[in-house]
N, C-alpha and C positions, 0 to 999 in steps of 0.2 A: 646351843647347836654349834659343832665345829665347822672349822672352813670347810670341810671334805665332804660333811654332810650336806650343806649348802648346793656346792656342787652337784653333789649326786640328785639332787630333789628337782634344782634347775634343770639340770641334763633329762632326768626320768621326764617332767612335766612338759620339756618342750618336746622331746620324742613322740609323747603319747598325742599331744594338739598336732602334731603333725601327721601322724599315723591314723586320729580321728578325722582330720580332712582328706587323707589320702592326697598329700603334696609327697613329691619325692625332698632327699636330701637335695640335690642338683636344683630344683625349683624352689626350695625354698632359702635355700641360699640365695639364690640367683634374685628373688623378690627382696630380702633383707640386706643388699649388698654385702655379701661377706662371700668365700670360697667356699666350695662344698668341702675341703678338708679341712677348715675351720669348725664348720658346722657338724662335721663328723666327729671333733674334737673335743666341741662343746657336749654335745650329746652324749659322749663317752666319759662324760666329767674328768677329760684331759686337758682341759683349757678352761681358765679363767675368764670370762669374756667382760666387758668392760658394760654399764649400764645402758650406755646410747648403741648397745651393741643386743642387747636383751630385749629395751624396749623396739628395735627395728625388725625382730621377732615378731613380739608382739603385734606391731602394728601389721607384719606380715599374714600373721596369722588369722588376725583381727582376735584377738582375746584382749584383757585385764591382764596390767604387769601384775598384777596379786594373785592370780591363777599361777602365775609360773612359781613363786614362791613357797605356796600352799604347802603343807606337809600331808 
């Protein structure tokens, strides 16, 4: 799997657990400490986000980091 695709899977996977809780961008940033144009970035698979940046997603979301990697 390449970088790009990695990306795109992270980006599509956190989208969709978010759009499944019906959190906004703005709140769910807001709960993972990051920016909403961070997280608009990430989602867009335009930004790289760092792991303790993933997992603070996750714990946001309350999911499994292995949900976000899933293909």
């Amino acid at each position: 799997m390449q970088k790009e695709e990695i990306l795109q899977t992270v980006a599509d996977n956190i989208r969709i657990e978010r759009l499944k809780k019906k959190i906004s961008q703005e709140k769910l940033a807001e709960m993972a400490g990051i920016t909403q144009k961070y997280l608009n970035l990430i989602e867009n698979a335009k930004a790289n986000p760092s792991i303790a940046i993933v997992i603070s997603l996750c714990m946001a979301l309350k999911i499994d980091l292995n949900s976000i990697y899933k293909i």
